[in-house]
N, C-alpha and C positions, 0 to 999 in steps of 0.2 A: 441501618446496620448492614443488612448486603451490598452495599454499595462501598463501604467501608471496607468490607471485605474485598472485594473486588479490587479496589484500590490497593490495599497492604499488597493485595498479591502481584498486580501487574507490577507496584514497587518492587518487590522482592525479583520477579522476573527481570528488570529491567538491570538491576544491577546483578544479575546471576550467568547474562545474555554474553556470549562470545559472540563478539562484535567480528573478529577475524572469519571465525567461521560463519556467522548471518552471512556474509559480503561475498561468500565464495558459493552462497544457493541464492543469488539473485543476479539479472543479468549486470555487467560490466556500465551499463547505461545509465543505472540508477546513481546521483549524486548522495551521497553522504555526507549530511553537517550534525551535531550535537545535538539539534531538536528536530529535524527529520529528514526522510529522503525524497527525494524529485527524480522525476521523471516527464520525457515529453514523449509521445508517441502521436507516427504522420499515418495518416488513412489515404485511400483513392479518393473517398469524400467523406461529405455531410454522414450520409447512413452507415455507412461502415463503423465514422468514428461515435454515433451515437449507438450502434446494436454495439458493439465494445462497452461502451459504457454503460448499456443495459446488464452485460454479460458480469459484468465487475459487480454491480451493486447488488445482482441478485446473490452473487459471494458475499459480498459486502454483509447482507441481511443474514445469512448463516450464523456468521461470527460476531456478528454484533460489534464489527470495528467499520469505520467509514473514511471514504480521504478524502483531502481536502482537492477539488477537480477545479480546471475553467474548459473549457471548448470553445476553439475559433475554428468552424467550418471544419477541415479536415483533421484539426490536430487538436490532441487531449495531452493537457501539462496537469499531471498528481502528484501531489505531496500529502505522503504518511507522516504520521507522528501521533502517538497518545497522547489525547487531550488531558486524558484524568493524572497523568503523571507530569504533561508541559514539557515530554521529549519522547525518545523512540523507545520501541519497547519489543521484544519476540513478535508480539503479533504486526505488527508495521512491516516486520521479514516474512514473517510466514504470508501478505495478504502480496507483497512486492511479490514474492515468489509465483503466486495465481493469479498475479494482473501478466507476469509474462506470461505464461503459460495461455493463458488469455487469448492474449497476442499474436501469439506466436500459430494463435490456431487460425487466425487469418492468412497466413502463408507469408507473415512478416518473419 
């Protein structure tokens, strides 16, 4: 039954979602298509781009939204998207928004 609920609601946000304005509170970098956004981000190395990714998930576990990652040595490619809805949703912007800000606190 909560799940349900949850579901109706990220529904109802998803189609309530000003798409124009999500796009103008995340950086110019992030790709936009119908069921999610991408992004790649380059590190100096291995550890930088792993504490980054330590940094995101422990966001990640806050909100109880996760993206889909891979890592090769210095670089981390993310792709957002709600699974329970099978496309983007507010929170996909609001987490894009905190993986920059993320980022960006490495002096990127």
């Amino acid at each position: 039954m909560i799940i349900q609920k949850k579901e109706k609601y990220l529904f109802l946000k998803y189609f309530n979602m000003d798409l124009n304005k999500e796009k103008k509170d995340i950086d110019v970098n992030w790709k936009i298509n119908q069921k999610s956004i991408t992004r790649n981000f380059k590190f100096e190395n291995f550890k930088q781009a792993l504490d980054f990714m330590n940094k995101v998930g422990e966001f990640c576990e806050t909100i109880n939204h996760h993206p889909n990652w891979y890592n090769a040595y210095n670089v981390v490619n993310i792709e957002l998207t709600t699974h329970d809805l099978g496309g983007l949703s507010n929170l996909d912007f609001k987490l894009a928004k905190k993986i920059d800000s993320i980022y960006n606190s490495f002096g990127k």
